[in-house]
C-alpha positions as CSV (number, residue, x, y, z in Angstrom):
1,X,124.4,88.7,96.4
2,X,122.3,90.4,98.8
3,X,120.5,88.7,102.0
4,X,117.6,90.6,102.9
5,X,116.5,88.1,105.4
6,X,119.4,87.7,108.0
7,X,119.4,85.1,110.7
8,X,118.5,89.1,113.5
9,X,115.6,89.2,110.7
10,X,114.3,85.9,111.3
11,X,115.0,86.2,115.0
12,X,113.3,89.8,115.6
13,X,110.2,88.2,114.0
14,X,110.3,85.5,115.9
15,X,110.8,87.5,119.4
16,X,108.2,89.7,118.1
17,X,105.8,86.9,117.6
18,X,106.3,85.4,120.8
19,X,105.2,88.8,122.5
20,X,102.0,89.0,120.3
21,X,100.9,85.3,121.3
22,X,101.7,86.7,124.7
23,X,99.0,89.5,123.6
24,X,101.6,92.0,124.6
25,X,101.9,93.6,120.8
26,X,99.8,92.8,117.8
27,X,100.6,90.2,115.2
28,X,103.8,92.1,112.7
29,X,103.2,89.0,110.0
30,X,100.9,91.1,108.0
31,X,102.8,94.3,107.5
32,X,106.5,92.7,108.1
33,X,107.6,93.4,104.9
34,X,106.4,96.7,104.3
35,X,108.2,97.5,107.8
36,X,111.4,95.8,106.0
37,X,110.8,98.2,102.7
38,X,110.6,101.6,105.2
39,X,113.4,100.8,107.3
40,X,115.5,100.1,104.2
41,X,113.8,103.4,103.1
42,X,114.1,105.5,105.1
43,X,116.9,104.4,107.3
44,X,119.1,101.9,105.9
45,X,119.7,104.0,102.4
46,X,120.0,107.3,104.3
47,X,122.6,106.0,106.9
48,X,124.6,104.2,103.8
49,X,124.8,107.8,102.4
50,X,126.3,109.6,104.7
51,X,128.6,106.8,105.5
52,X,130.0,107.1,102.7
53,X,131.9,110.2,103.7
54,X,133.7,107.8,106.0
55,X,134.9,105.1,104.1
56,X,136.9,104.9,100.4
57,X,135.1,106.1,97.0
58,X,134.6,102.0,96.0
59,X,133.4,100.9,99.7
60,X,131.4,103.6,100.0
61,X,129.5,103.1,96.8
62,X,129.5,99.6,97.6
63,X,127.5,100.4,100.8
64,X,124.8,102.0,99.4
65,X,124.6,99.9,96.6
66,X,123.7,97.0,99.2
67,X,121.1,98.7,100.8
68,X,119.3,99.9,97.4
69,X,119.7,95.9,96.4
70,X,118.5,94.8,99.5
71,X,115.1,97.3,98.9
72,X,114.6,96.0,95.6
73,X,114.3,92.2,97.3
74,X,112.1,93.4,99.8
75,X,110.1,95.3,97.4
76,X,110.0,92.3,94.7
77,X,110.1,89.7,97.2
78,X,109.3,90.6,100.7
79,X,105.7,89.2,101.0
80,X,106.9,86.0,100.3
81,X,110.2,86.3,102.3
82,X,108.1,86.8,105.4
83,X,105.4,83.8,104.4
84,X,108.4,81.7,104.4
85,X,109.0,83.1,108.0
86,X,105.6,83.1,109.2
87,X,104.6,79.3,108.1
88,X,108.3,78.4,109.1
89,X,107.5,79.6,112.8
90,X,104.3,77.9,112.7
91,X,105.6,74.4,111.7
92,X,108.2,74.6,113.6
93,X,110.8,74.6,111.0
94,X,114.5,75.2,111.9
95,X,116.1,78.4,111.3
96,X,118.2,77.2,108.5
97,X,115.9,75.7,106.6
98,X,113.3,79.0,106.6
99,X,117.1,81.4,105.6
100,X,117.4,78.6,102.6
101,X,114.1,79.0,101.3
102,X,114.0,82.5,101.5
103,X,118.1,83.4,100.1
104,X,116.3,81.0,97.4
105,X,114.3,83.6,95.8
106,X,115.9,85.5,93.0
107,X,117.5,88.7,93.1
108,X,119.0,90.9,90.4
109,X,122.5,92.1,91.0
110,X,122.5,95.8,90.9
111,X,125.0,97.6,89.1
């Protein structure tokens, strides 16, 4: 299984929004998960890559595996993913309980 929204996802947001209703930076809800879709882009997939140079044949491809399932969530399911974060924030909903809504989406288990 793949968990495109971590607990440092939910967090960053939330730090993040904290500084825009501070009007220090403007609000990320909008484009969060096209941000989520480039980093895994052009980042994430990338750095997964050349680790496997490091690592065994099996971990290696396992690596970069992840990362391409974990763009695929945030390309099929990333808009909703970060609604889940945004109205969670705003109703003040616990941590856990936005991660189980979102981990509840579907996913499909790359090969």
């Amino acid at each position: 299984m793949y968990f495109y929204s971590s607990p440092g996802n939910f967090r960053l947001y939330k730090e993040i929004m904290a500084c825009h209703q501070k009007n220090l930076c403007p609000d990320p809800t909008g484009g969060w998960f096209k941000g989520e879709i480039g980093f895994f882009s052009f980042y994430i997939i990338p750095l997964a890559k050349r680790a496997q140079l490091f690592f065994d044949k099996e971990f290696g491809h396992a690596l970069v595996q992840g990362a391409k399932g974990n763009l695929v969530l945030w390309q099929e399911h990333g808009e909703k993913a970060a609604e889940f974060m945004a109205q969670g924030l705003k109703n003040g909903e616990s941590e856990a309980s936005v991660l189980e809504k979102i981990y509840a989406l579907p996913y499909k288990k790359l090969l």
